[in-house]
NUKOLVO-960115 format. One record per residue (C-alpha): x, y, z; residue in one letter. Coordinates in steps of 0.05 Angstrom, whole numbers, plus 5000, padded with zeros to 4 digits. Layout:
XYZa...
% end
This chain:
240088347983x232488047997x227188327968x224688278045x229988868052x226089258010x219689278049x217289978084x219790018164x224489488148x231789708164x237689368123x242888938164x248689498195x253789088172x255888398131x259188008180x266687818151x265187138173x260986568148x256386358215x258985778243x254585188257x253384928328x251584278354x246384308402x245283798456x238383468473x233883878521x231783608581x224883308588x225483158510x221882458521x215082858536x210283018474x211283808443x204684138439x200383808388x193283948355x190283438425x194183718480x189884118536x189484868532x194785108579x192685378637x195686008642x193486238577x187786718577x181486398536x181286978501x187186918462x186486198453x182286218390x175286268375x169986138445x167385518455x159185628449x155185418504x151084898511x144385308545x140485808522x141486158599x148786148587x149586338518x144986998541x149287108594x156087128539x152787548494x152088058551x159587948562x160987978492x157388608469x160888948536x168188778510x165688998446x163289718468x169289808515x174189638464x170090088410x171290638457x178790558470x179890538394x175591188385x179791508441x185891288412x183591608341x181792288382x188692328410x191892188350x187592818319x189493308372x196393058375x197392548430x201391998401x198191288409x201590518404x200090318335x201789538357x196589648408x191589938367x192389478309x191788798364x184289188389x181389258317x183888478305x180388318368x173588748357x173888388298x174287738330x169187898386x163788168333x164387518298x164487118359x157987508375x154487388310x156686518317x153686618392x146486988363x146486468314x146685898364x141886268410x136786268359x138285488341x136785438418x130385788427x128585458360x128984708397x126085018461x118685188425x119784518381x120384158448x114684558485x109884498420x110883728424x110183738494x103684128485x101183628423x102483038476x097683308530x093183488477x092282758451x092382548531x086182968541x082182748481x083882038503x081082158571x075282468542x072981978482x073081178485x078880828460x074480568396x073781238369x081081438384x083780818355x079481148291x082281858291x089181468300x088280968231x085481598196x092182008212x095881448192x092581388132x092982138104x100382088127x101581538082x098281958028x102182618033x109182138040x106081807976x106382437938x
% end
């Protein structure tokens, strides 16, 4: 006996076989020259991405938006299933348990899929006003070059220079 056999919902073998299992040779499988799936194969195609693993974050601020739309939808439809499911269990109704265990695993998933995707949309709006504010500092100091001669700018420019050196220096 295992201690496996022991286990809650697990149901002992019927009967010892009188027999020791027999080994068996098995033959090469066709197409065995071609690589098994490894950790740099493709994704299938005909796998959902969903139960591929973790989503891929996006790249634009536009689309990771538009996911976290998608995202909080799954996430309130599947809430809603599972709270159905726990209703009908109360008055009665039995429910798949298999089922209802795979929906919590994957609200868990989606919620922390969301909160990866919020983080990155905040990294992106972060580098969108760093990139604007530089943008804005560059026409600034094309206007007040326009404006003032070159001399004088070439003066503001040493005197920057200079208290940069100073606060680097400290």
């Amino acid at each position: 006996m295992k201690l496996s056999d022991l286990w809650p919902g697990h149901k002992p073998p019927a009967r010892t076989p009188a027999k020791p299992v027999v080994s068996v040779t098995v033959a090469k499988r066709a197409g065995a020259e071609q690589p098994v799936a490894t950790g740099n194969t493709p994704k299938p195609e005909g796998v959902h991405q969903r139960l591929v693993g973790p989503r891929e974050l996006p790249e634009t601020l536009e689309a990771c938006e538009a996911l976290h739309e998608q995202l909080v939808a799954d996430s309130i439809r599947l809430e809603l299933a599972l709270a159905q499911a726990q209703e009908g269990a109360i008055q009665g109704r039995p429910y798949d348990r298999s089922w209802y265990n795979r929906a919590k695993a994957a609200l868990k998933h989606i919620n922390h899929d969301r909160t990866r995707l919020l983080y990155r949309c905040g990294q992106l709006r972060k580098e969108a006003k760093v990139h604007a504010q530089q943008h804005m500092d560059r026409v600034i100091l094309d206007v007040i070059k326009e404006a003032i001669p070159a001399d004088q700018f070439l003066g503001f420019v040493r005197l920057a220079e200079a208290r940069m050196a100073q606060e680097v220096a400290r």
